[in-house]
N, C-alpha and C positions, 0 to 999 in steps of 0.2 A: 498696505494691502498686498496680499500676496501677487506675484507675475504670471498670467498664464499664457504661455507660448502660442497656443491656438485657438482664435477666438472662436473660431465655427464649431470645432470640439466643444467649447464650452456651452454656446447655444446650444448646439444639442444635449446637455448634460443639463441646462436648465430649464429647457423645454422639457426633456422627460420629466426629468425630477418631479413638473409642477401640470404636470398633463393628468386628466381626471379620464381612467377608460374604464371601461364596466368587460366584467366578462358577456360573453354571447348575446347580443341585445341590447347591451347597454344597461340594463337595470330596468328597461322597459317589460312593457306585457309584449310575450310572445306572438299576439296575434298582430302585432306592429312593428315587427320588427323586418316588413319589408320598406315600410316609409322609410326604414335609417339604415337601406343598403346605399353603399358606393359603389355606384355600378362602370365606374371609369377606376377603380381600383385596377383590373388588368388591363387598362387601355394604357396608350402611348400617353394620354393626358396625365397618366399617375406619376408623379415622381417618386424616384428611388430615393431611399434615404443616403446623407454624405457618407456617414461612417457603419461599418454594420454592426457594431455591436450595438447600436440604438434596436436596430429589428431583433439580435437574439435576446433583450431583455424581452420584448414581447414575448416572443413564443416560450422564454421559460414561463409562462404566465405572470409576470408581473401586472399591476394596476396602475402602472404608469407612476411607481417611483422610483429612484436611483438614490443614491445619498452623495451629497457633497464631499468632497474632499476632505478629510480632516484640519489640513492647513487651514482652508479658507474658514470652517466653523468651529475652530479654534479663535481664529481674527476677529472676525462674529463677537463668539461670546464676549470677547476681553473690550473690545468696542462697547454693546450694551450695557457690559455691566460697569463702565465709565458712563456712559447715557444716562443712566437709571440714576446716579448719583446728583447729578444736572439736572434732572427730572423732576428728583424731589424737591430740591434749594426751587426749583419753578415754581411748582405746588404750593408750596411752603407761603409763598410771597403774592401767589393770584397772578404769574408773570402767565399761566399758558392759555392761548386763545381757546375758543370755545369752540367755533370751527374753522374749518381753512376749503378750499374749494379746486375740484379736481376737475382740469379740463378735459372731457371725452369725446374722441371725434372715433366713427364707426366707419369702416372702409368697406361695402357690404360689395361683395365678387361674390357676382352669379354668372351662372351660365346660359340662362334666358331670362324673360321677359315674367315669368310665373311666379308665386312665393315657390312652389314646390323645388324650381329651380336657382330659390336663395335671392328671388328678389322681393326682400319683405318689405312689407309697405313700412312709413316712419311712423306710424300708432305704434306699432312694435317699438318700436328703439325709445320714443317718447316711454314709453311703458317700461323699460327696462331701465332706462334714468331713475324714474320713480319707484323702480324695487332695490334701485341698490342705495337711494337714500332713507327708506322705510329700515334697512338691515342696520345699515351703518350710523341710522341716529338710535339705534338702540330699539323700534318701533315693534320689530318681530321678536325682540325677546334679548335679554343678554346687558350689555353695559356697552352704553352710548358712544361713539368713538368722534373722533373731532373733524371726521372727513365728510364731507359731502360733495357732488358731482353734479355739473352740468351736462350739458349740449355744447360742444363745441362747435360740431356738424357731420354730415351725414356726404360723403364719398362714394359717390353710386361707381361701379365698374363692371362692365358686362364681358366675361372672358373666358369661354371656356376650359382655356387652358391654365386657366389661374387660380380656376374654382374650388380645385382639390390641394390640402394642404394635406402633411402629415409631419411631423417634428423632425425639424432639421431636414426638409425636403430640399432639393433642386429648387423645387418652387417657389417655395418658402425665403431662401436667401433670395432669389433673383429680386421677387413681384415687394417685401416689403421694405429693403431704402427707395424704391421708388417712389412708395405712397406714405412712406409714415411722416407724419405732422408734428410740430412741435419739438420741444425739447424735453428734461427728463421729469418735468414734473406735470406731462402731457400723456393720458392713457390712449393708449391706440388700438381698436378693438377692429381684430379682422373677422369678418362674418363670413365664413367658408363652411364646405365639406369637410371632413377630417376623415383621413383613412388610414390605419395601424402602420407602420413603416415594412412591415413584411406581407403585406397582402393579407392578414388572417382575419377571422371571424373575431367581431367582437367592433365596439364603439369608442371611439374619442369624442369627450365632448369638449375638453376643452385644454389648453394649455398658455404658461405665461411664461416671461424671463423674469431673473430676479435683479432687483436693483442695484443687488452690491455685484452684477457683471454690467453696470451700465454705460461704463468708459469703455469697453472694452467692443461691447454690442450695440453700443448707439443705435444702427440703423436700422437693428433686427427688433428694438426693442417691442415690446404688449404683450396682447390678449390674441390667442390667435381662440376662437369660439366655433363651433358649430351652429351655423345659424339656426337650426331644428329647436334649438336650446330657449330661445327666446320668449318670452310671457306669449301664450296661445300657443306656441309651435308643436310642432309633433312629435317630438321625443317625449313619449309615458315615462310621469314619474320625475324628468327633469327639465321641465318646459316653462315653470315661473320663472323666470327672468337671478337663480340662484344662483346659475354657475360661475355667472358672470362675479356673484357675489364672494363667491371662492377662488375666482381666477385674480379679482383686483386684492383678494387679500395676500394671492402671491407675489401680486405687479409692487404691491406695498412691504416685501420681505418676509409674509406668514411663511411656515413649511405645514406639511398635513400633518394631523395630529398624532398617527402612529409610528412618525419618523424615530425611528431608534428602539421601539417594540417595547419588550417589558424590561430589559436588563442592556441593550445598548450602550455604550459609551456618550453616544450624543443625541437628543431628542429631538425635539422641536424648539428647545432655549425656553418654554415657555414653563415658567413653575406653575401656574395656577389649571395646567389641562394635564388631567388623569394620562397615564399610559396605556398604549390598548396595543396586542399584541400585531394585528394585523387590521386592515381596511374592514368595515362592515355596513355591510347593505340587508334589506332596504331599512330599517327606524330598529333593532334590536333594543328597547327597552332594558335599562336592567343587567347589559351584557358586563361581566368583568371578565376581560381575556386576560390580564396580569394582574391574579387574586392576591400576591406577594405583595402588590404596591398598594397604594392610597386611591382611594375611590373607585369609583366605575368608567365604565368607558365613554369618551365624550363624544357621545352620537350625535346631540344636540350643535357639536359646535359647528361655524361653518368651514370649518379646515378638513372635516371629515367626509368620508365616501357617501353618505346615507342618502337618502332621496331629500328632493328641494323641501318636501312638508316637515323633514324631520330638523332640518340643519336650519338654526334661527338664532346662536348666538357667537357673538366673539366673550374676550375674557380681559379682565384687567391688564394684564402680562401681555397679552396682546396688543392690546391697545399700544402698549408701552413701544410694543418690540415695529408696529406700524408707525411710530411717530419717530422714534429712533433711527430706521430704513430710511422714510420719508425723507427726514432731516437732512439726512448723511448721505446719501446717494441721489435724490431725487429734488433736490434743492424744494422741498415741501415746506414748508417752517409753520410750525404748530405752536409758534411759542417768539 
């Protein structure tokens, strides 16, 4: 694997990379879009981001993606596509299990006593276990995958100064070697505020690390979430318990589905999801943004931008490239 000098650099490279933000609102209805302000965004409670080229991808409007290095998803593919070969001789023989089981422990940091103030009752978290095993047996749509997820337990922390994250934040490094649990085949989901690393308009709902920086980031590793996001919560549009469903497929190695556009050098590794030129919200039916390539765009998958109603499946290739990650960085064994 390739070396990288600075691990905090790279959390923040992996944290945007795999951060889901909506322009102005978030993807929600306008007339809610005070529910999903950060109103400690200008307080002393905000942390600044480490490095600032994390905040000017924002403001040139990005969607909260960066692209990896070429080194490291050079390493990637040639790893995979050794995986895939192992994969098959598995198949082949009935060697790979059916499913394998993901420990999730929730670290919910609020700042009071209220859900409004992010302290959600555990019917929520209960509820949000049960949407991410409904996606990932195949249940909402798409090809069954071999992962399914418990309750590990539920982390209550009351702090206001803890409550806001935003990628690669001060606070962000301080508050999670304190509280993360487990080891690398252990999801850790922080249930926080999220506010854009430059102060600006506009919503994070969610962000994750990737597993092939997992020796590297140990302590930083998960899910860092908005808790608004959660089955019932208040984010219009993205409040089934889905992001989480997009965020664990980054915590398992997915990238989003428009990584590399229509003509790119390097995509998403995945052969079986269409190319799409750019992110698209809310459910565009039908869209082909790279009419040059092979099918249409994968609104439907869950690696993409769309709303929670529209994003229901993963893909064989995917499957493939989560068990692959799994295997190799997260000591997960599917097999």
């Amino acid at each position: 694997m390739p070396c990288f000098p600075n691990p905090i650099r790279y959390l923040l490279l992996a944290t945007l990379t795999l951060s889901i933000s909506c322009a102005t609102g978030g993807g929600g209805d306008d007339s809610s879009s005070s529910d999903f302000s950060t109103t400690s965004t200008s307080s002393s409670n905000a942390s600044e981001p480490v490095i600032a080229n994390l905040a000017n991808a924002f403001s040139r409007g990005f969607c909260g993606t960066v692209n990896l290095d070429n080194q490291t998803i050079l390493e990637l593919q040639s790893q995979f596509l050794s995986y895939l070969a192992q994969e098959s001789f598995l198949k082949t023989y009935g060697l790979l299990r059916e499913t394998v089981d993901i420990p999730v422990i929730f670290h919910v940091i609020s700042a009071g006593p209220s859900p409004e103030e992010g302290e959600v009752p555990d019917a929520m978290i209960n509820e949000q276990i049960a949407v991410l095993n409904r996606a990932y047996s195949g249940e909402t749509g798409g090809v069954e995958t071999p992962f399914r997820f418990s309750l590990l337990g539920i982390n209550r922390v009351r702090n206001p100064d803890w409550h806001v994250f935003s990628p690669g934040s001060t606070t962000e490094v301080e508050v999670k070697p304190q509280l993360k649990t487990g080891g690398a085949n252990v999801l850790n989901v922080y249930l926080v505020d999220i506010a854009t690393p430059d102060g600006s308009d506009g919503q994070i709902l969610g962000y994750s690390t990737l597993p092939v920086f997992y020796r590297l980031l140990e302590p930083y590793d998960g899910v860092v979430m908005n808790y608004r996001t959660l089955p019932g919560g208040s984010l219009n549009n993205y409040n089934t318990g889905h992001v989480l469903v997009h965020e664990a497929g980054h915590w398992l190695g997915l990238f989003h589905t428009f990584l590399g556009e229509c003509d790119g050098l390097f995509t998403d590794l995945i052969s079986d999801t269409p190319r799409e030129q750019f992110p698209s919200e809310p459910c565009p039916v039908g869209r082909d943004s790279c009419p040059d390539q092979p099918g249409v765009d994968p609104i439907h998958n869950h690696m993409s931008y769309t709303v929670d109603s529209c994003r229901t499946e993963f893909t064989e290739d995917q499957i493939s490239f989560m068990q692959f990650n799994a295997s190799i960085f997260r000591q997960i064994v599917a097999f």
